[in-house]
N, C-alpha and C positions, 0 to 999 in steps of 0.2 A: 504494500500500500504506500502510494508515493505521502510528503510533508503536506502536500497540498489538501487529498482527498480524507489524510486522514484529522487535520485541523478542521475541515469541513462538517466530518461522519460527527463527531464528538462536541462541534459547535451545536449543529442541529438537534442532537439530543436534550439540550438544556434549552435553544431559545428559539429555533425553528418554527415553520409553521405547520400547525397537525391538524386544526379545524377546519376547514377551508370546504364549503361543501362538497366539494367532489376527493377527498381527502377520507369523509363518512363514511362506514360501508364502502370503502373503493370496489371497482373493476376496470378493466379494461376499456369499458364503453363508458364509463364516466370519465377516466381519463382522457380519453380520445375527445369527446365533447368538448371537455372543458380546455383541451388544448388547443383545438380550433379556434372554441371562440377568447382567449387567451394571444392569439398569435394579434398582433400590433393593436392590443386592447388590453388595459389596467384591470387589477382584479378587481377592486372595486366597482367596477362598472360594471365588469361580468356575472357578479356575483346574483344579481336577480333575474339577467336573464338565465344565467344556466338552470338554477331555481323552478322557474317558472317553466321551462322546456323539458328538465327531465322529470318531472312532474306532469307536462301532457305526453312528452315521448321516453318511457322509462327503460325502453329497449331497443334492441336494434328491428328489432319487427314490429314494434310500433310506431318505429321512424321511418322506417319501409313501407310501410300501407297507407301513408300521408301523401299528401300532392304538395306541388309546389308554393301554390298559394298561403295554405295553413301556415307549411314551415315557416316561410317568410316573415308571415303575422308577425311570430314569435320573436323576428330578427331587427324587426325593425327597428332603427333606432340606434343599433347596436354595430352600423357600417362594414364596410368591405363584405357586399353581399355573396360575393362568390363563394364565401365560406359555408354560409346555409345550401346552397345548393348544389355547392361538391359533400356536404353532408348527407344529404335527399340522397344524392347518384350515388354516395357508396356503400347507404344500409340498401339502398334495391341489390346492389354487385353481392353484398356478405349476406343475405335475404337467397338470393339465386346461385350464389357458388361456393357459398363456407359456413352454409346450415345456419346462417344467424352467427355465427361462433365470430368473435377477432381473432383473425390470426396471429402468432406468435412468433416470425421471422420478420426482419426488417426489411428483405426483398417482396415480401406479401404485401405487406401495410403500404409501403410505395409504390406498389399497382392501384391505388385506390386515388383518387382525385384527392386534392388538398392535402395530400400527405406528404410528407416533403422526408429526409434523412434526418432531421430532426423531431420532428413530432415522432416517428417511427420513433425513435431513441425514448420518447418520453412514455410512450404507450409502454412499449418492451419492460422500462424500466420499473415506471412505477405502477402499472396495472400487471405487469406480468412477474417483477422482482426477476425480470433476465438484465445480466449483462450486457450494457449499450449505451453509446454516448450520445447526448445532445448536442446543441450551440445553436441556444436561444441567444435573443438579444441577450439577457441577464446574462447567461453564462459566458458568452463572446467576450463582453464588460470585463468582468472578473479577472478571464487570462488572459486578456492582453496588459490590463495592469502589471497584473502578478509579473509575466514574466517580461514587462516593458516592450512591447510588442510598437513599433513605432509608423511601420508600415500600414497606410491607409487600408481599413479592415473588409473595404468594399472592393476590395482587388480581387480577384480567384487568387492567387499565390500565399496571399496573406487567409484567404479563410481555408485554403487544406494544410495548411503551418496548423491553422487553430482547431481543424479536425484533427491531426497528427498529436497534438499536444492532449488533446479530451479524451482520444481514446487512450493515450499512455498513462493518464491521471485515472482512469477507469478502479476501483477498489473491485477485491475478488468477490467480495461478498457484500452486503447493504445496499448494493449499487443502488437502490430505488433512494434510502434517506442519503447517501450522497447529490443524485440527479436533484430531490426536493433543495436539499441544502444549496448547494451552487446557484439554483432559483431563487431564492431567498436572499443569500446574500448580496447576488447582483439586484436584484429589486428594493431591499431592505435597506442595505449598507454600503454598499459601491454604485451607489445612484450616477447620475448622465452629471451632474452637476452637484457641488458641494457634498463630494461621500462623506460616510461618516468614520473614517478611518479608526477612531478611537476604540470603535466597537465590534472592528474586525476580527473576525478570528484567524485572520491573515497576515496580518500588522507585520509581524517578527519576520517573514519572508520576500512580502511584498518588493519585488524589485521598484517599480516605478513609486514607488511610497518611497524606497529607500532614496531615491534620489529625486526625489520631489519632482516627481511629474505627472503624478497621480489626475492633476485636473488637468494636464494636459490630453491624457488617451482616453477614449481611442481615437484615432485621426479620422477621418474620412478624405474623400476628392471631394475636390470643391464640387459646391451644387450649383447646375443651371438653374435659370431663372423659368417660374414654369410659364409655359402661356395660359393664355385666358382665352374662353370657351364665351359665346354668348348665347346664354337660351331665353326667349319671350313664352310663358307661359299666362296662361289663359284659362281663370277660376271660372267655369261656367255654370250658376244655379240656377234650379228654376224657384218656381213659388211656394214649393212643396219644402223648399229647403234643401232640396236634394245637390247633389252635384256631381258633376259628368267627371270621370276619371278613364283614362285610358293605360292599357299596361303596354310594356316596355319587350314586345317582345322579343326586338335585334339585339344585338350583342353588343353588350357596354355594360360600365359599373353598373347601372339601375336596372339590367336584364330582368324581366319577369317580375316588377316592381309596379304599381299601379301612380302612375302619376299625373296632375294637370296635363291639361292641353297642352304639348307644347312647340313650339316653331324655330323653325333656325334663323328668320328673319319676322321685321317686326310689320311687314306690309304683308306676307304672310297669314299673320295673327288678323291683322284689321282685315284683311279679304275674307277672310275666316269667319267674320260677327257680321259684313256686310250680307253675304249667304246666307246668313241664318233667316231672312224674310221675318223676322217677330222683332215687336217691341222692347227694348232690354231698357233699363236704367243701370249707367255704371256706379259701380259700388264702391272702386277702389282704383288706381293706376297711377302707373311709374312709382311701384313701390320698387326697391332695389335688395337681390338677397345675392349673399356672394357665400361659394361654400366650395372647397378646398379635397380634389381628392389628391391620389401618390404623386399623379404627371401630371393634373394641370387645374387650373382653379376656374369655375362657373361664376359668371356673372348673370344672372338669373332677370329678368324684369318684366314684373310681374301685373295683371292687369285682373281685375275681379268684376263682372258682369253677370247682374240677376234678368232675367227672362221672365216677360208673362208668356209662355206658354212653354212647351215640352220638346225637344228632337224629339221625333217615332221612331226614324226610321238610324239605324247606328250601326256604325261598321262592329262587327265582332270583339275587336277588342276597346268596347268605350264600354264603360256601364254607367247607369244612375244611383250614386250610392247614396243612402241616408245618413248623413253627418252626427247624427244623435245614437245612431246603433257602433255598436261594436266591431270595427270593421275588421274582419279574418281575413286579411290579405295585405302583403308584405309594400310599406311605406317609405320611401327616402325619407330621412331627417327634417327637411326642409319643408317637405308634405305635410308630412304630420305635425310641424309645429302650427301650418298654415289651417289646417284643419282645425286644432283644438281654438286659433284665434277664433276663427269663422264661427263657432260653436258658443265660445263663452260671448261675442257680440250679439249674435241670434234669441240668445236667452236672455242677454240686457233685455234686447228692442220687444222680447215679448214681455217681459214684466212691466215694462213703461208703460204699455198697452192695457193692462190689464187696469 
């Protein structure tokens, strides 16, 4: 057992984290869950949704016999949707070719969409207690400190040095409260900014601590500057309260996501309300929403129009949803915050009424 893994195995024993709900009763498929939604997401954030989902999906065959829709519900909110629906595709593949069961090899688990050599590593480890490295952000952190690791960590060269080093650091046995520990203290204690070195169980080793360059790493390549996207969306209600939503069914972040109306240009949008042949009174425009995904940022402007009377007749993927029900179909951020505005306004303007 190297100095590393074993200041690690022995820190976590004392001050680690062991409640964590997917920590409860572990298995395998709570592992898996909760590292998906875990991958460029805070625990805290995660923590009610994973909650709330394995809670409607408690197994992999109950995740299996869901549609995409449902899932999503559950996801919303919770960003980077690819993740709910490489989860969908891979309890139907483990549903269809490995009896419901997770598999227990690292070349299996990486047959499966969104599984990467790291999540593999974290199923193995902590839902199966096998032998297997990670290199989570947390863990990346950790040794490139430790061993003052100064080459930019976004290079391939510099991350098989730091697969090379994770599997050397590998303990013969506990490997799961190792894998948890090294999570822990790259989250806990060797944070992006200001660690907390005092409270490392690393201190005495720490190369880059020993020579104070601890807030320097890890490096990265300089970042490009992202472009910006321009979308005109288009709140369209009728009288009932209802409002037209359309899903996303091409391929992009919001794939299979039910969102406004929306246009790539903004003459588009107004040929759009000129067609509609009904009376409308606008409600709302040129509001402005800007929102931020990996490669490049939306600049969203946004225009809300109520209608007396109804579209009949709607292409396939539009529906009339009711704003007041419980919508069971998966929301961008920006949706749903627009929604619950649209909602607590509705409920003013009826109480003034009353």
């Amino acid at each position: 057992m190297s100095l590393l893994s074993n200041h690690l195995i022995n820190w976590h024993k004392q001050s680690g984290r062991k409640n964590l709900p997917w920590q409860v009763k572990t298995n395998p498929y709570k592992v898996w869950i909760s590292e998906i939604m875990l991958q460029q997401t805070q625990v805290k954030t995660v923590i009610p949704y994973f909650l709330k989902f394995v809670e409607r999906y408690p197994n992999i065959n109950s995740l299996a016999n869901s549609d995409e829709d449902e899932v999503l519900s559950y996801w919303s909110g919770l960003g980077y949707y690819s993740r709910g629906r490489n989860l969908l595709k891979s309890a139907k593949i483990l549903k269809k070719d490995f009896n419901s069961v997770m598999p227990d090899t690292s070349e299996e688990l990486q047959l499966l969409p969104g599984i990467g050599k790291s999540t593999a590593g974290a199923i193995l480890s902590l839902g199966f207690g096998i032998k297997a490295p990670i290199l989570d952000g947390n863990a990346k952190r950790v040794l490139v400190r430790y061993y003052n690791i100064n080459d930019p960590v976004d290079l391939t060269s510099t991350v098989n040095q730091l697969w090379e080093i994770a599997e050397n650091n590998l303990p013969e046995n506990e490997c799961d409260v190792y894998t948890q520990a090294i999570m822990d203290v790259g989250a806990l204690i060797c944070k992006r900014s200001n660690p907390l070195c005092s409270k490392c169980p690393l201190i005495e080793t720490c190369v880059s601590k020993k020579e104070n360059k601890h807030n320097l790493l890890p490096i990265r390549s300089p970042k490009k500057e992202k472009p910006v996207k321009k979308l005109y969306w288009l709140i369209l209600q009728n009288e009932e309260g209802e409002i037209l939503l359309e899903n996303k069914k091409n391929k992009g972040v919001w794939e299979g996501l039910w969102t406004f109306l929306g246009f790539k240009e903004e003459d588009s949008r107004r040929e759009y309300i000129e067609q509609l042949n009904e009376n409308y009174t606008v409600i709302m425009k040129d509001k402005r929403i800007k929102h931020s995904f990996t490669h490049y940022k939306l600049d969203i402007d946004l225009q809300h129009i109520r209608m007396h009377g109804k579209i009949q007749n709607l292409d396939n993927n539009k529906v009339w949803f009711n704003n007041n029900d419980n919508m069971k179909v998966g929301l961008p951020s920006p949706v749903a915050k627009e929604l619950e505005r649209i909602k607590k306004n509705d409920s003013n303007s009826f109480l003034q009424k009353i």
